[in-house]
BABA-936823 format. One record per residue (C-alpha): residue in three letters; y, x, z; residue number from 0. Coordinates in pm, whole numbers, plus 32768, in hexadecimal, padded with zeros to 4 digits. Each point is the difference from the previous one (the first is absolute). Last residue first. Example, Ala and Ser with C-alpha at 12.3 -4.5 7.8 and 13.67 -1.06 7.14 Angstrom:
BEGIN
ser  7F96  8557  82CA  1
ala  7EA8  7F77  8042  0
***
This chain:
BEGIN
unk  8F9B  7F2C  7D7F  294
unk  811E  7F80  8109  293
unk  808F  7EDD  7F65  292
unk  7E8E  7F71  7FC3  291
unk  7F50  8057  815B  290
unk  8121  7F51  8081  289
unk  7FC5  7EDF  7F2C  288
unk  7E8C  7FFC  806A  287
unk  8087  801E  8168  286
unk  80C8  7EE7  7FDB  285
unk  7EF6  7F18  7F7A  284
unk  7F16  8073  8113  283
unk  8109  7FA3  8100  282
unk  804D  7E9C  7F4B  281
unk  7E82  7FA7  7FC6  280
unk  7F8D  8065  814D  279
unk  816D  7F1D  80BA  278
unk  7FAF  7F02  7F23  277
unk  7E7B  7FFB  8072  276
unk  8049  8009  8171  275
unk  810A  7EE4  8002  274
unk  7EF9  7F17  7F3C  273
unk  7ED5  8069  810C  272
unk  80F0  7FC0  811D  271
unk  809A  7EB8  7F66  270
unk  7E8D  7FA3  7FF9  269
unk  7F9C  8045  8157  268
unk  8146  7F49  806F  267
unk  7F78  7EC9  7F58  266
unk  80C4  7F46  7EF7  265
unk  7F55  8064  7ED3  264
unk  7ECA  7FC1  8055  263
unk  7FA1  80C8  7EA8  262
unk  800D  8146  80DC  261
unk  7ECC  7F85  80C5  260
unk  7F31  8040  7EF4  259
unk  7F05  7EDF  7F5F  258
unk  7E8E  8044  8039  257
unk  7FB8  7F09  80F6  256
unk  7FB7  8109  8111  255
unk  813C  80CD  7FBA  254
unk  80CF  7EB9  803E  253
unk  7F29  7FBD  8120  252
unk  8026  8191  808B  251
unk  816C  7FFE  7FB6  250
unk  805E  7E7A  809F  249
unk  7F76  80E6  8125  248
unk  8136  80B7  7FFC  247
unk  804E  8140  8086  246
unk  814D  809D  7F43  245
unk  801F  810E  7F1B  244
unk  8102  80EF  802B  243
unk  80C6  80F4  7F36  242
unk  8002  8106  7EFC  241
unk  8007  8109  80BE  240
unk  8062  811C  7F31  239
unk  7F74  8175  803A  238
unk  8044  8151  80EA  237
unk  7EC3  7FDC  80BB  236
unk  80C6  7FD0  816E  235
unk  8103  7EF8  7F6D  234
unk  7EBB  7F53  7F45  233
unk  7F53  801B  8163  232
unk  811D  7F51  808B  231
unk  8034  7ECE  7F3E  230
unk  7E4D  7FC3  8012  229
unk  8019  8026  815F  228
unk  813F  7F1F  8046  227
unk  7F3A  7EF0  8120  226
unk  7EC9  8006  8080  225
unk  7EB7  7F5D  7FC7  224
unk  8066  7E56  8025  223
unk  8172  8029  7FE4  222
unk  808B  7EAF  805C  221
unk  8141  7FA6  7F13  220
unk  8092  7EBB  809A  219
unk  7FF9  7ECD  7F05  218
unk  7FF5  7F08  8163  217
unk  7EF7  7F63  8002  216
unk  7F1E  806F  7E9A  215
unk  803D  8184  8090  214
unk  8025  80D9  7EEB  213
unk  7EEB  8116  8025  212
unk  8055  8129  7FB2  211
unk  7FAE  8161  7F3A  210
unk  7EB6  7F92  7F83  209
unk  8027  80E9  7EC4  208
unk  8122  810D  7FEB  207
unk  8008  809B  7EAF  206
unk  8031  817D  7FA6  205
unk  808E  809F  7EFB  204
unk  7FA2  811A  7EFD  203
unk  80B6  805E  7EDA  202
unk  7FA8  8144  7F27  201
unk  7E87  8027  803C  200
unk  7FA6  8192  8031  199
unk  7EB9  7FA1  8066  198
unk  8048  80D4  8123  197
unk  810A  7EF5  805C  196
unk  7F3A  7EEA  7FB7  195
unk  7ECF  808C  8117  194
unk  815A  8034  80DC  193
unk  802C  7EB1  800F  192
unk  7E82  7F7C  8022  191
unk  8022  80E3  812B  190
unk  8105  7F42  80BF  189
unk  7F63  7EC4  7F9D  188
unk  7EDE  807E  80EB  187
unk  80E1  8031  8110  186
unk  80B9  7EDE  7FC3  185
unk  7EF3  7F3B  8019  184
unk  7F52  80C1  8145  183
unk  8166  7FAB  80A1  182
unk  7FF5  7EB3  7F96  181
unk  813D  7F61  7F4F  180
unk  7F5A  7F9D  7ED6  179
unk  7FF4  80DE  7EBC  178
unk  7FFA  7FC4  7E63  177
unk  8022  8150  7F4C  176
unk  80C5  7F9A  7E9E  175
unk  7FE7  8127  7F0F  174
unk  80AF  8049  7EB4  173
unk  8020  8078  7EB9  172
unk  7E9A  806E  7FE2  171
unk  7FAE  80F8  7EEC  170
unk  7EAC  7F73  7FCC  169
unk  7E91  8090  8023  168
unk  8051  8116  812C  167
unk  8073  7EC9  80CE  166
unk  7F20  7EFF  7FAC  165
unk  7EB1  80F6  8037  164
unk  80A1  808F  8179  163
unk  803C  7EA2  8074  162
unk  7E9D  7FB3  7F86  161
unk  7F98  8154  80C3  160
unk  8066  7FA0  8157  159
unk  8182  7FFE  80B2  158
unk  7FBC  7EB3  80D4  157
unk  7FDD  7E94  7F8E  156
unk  7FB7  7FAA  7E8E  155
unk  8104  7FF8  7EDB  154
unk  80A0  7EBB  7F74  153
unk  8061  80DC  7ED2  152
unk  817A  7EFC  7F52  151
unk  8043  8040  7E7B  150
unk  8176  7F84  7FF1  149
unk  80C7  7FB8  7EB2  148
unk  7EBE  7FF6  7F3A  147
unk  7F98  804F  7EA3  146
unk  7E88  7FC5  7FE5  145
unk  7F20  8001  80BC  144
unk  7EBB  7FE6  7F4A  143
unk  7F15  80B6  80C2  142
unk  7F1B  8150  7FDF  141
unk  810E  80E3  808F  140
unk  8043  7FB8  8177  139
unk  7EEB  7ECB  802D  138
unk  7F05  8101  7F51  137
unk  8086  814B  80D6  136
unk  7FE5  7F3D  814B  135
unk  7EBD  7FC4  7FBA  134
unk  7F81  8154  7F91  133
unk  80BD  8086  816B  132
unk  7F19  7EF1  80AE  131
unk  7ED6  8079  7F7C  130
unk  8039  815A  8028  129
unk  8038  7FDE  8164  128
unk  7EF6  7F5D  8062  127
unk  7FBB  7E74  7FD1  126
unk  7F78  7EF0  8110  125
unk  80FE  7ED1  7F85  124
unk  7F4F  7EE2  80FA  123
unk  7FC6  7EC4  7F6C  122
unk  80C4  7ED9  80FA  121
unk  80F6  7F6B  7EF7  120
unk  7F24  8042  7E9D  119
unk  8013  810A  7F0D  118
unk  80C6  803B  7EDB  117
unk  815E  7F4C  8030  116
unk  8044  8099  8168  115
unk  7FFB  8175  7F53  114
unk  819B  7F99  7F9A  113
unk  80A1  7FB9  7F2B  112
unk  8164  7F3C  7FAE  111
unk  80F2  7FBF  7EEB  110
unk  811A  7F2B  8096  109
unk  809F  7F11  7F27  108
unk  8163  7F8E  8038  107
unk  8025  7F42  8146  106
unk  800B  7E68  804E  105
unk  7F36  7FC8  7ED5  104
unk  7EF8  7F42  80B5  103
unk  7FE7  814E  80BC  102
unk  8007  8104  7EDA  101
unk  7EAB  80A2  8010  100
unk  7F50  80E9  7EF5  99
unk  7EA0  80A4  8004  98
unk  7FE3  814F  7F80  97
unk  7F5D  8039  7E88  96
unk  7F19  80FB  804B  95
unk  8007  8117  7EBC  94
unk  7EB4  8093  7F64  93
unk  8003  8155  7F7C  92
unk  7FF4  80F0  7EA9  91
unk  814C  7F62  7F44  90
unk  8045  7EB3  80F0  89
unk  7EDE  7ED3  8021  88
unk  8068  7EE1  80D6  87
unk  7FC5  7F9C  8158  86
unk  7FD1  7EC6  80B4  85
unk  8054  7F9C  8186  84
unk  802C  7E9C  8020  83
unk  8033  8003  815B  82
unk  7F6C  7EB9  80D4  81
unk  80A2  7FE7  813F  80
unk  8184  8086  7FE4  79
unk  80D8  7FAE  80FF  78
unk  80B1  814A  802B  77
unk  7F84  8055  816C  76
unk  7E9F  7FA1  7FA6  75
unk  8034  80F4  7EC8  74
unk  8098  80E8  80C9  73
unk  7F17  8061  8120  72
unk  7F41  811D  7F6D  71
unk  7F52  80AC  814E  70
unk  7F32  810B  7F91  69
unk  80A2  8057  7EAE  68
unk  8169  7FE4  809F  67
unk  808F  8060  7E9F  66
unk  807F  7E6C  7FA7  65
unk  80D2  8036  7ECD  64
unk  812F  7F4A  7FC5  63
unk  80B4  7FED  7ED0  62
unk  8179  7F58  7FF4  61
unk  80F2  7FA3  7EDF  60
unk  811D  7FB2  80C2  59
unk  8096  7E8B  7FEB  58
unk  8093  8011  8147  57
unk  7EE3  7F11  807C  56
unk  7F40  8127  7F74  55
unk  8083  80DA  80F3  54
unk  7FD4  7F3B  812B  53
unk  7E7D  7FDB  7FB1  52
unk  7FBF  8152  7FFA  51
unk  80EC  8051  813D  50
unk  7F2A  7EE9  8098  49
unk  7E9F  808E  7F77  48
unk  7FFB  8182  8072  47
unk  80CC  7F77  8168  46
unk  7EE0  7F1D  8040  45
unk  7F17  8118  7F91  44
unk  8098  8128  811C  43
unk  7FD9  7EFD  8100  42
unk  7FF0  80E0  8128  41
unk  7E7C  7FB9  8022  40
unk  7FB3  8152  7F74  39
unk  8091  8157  806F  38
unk  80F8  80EA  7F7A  37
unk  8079  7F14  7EB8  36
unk  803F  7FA5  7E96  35
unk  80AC  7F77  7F07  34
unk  8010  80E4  7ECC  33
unk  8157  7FAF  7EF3  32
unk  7FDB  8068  7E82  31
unk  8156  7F83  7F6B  30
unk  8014  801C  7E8C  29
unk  7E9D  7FBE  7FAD  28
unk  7FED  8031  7E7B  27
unk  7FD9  8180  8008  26
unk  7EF0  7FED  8122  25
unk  7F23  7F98  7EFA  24
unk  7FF1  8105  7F44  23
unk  7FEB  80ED  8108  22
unk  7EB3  7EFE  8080  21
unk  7F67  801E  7E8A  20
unk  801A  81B5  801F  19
unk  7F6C  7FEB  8132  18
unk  7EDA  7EF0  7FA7  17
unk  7FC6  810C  7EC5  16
unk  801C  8136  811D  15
unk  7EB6  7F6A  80B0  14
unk  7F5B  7F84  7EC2  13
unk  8007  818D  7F9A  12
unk  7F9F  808C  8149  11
unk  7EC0  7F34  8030  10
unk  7FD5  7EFE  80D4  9
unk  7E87  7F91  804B  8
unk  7FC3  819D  803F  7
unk  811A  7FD8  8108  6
unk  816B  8035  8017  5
unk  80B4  7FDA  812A  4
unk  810D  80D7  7FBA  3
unk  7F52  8105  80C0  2
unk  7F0E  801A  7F0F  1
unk  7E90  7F67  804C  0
***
């Protein structure tokens, strides 16, 4: 085995091919943004499919592809229960056609894929390595994208190798670490931050999950695990904080039905998730114009 990952069942040749197809593709996404986190359970997913969905109610052009092979959530979080998933025939190799989703028209269409549309709810994923990196590489470069303003990596918890595979396989605009308040999550989302940094990514940011709870009495802010962690560990790590998310169990149901809580337009968890994705798109928008005055 090479320490690419390699193996006699993937030789060199089809290896640099799926390389060559993922550069390619990379070319139409303008934006390529990676959610992801120090330690599970922080909501890293929720976040993944609200600033999705909040995009493409701005009429974005918006891909989202579900990396957390062990624990794909998305389609269940995106409403979508029976994926037509085909493919079509491109030069030498086979293309998936990704699933779309617009809401009832209430958001432009959001291209979506994820592991979750091959095998069934409880089956375990038990793959190496290898496996897993081959994966990644087919939903990177052997799918129909297509030109998109925003090409979202739901990435897995912790700093492992399929963080590792989507980082060294696409020139990653940004990343979005998702945190609580918890000491052990902030520790944790402490070194997802300085995993980006080594990766060399040019924007990173941090989001504040489970900050509050707004009391239902009175409209008080209680603060369930803590209060400012997520604010102060972005001061400490040199990076933006992009704000805070609140808890809301109207965010589990609406996550549960398969319809985001950021088209409940009139919750605060939704004014959070809107206010979070404006403030992304403007600062990554005036770094690329930065980036532009300055080359």
């Amino acid at each position: 085995m090479g320490t690419d990952g390699s193996s006699d069942a993937t030789p060199m040749k089809s290896i640099e091919a799926r390389r060559k197809r993922i550069r390619e593709k990379e070319r139409m996404w303008d934006y390529k943004i990676a959610i992801l986190s120090g330690k599970g359970g922080v909501g890293k997913s929720t976040v993944s499919v609200n600033l999705a969905v909040a995009l493409a109610k701005e009429g974005y052009r918006v891909g989202l592809l579900d990396a957390d092979v062990h624990g794909p959530d998305v389609a269940k979080m995106m409403g979508i229960k029976d994926p037509k998933v085909s493919a079509e025939k491109v030069g030498d190799h086979s293309e998936l056609i990704p699933p779309e989703t617009d809401f009832g028209h209430r958001t432009a269409p959001i291209k979506v894929l994820t592991l979750g549309f091959f095998v069934e709810d409880d089956q375990p994923i038990i793959w190496r390595v290898p496996v897993i990196m081959k994966a990644l590489w087919q939903f990177l470069g052997d799918v129909k994208w297509e030109k998109l303003d925003f090409f979202i990596v739901d990435l897995p918890p912790g700093t492992g190798d399929e963080i590792l595979t989507v980082a060294q396989s696409i020139n990653l605009d940004a990343a979005v670490i998702v945190t609580t308040p918890q000491e052990v999550a902030l520790l944790d989302c402490g070194k997802a931050v300085n995993f980006m940094k080594e990766m060399k990514v040019p924007y990173i940011s941090i989001i504040e999950n489970m900050s509050y709870l707004i009391c239902p009495y009175c409209g008080n802010k209680i603060y369930l695990f803590s209060e400012g962690g997520g604010r102060k560990l972005a001061e400490k790590e040199g990076v933006d904080f992009l704000g805070s998310i609140p808890f809301d169990l109207r965010i589990r149901e609406a996550s549960d039905e398969g319809t985001p809580i950021v088209l409940y337009e009139n919750t605060p968890a939704a004014k959070a998730f809107i206010e979070i994705s404006e403030k992304l798109k403007r600062k990554l928008k005036e770094r690329r114009g930065l980036s532009a005055t300055t080359s």
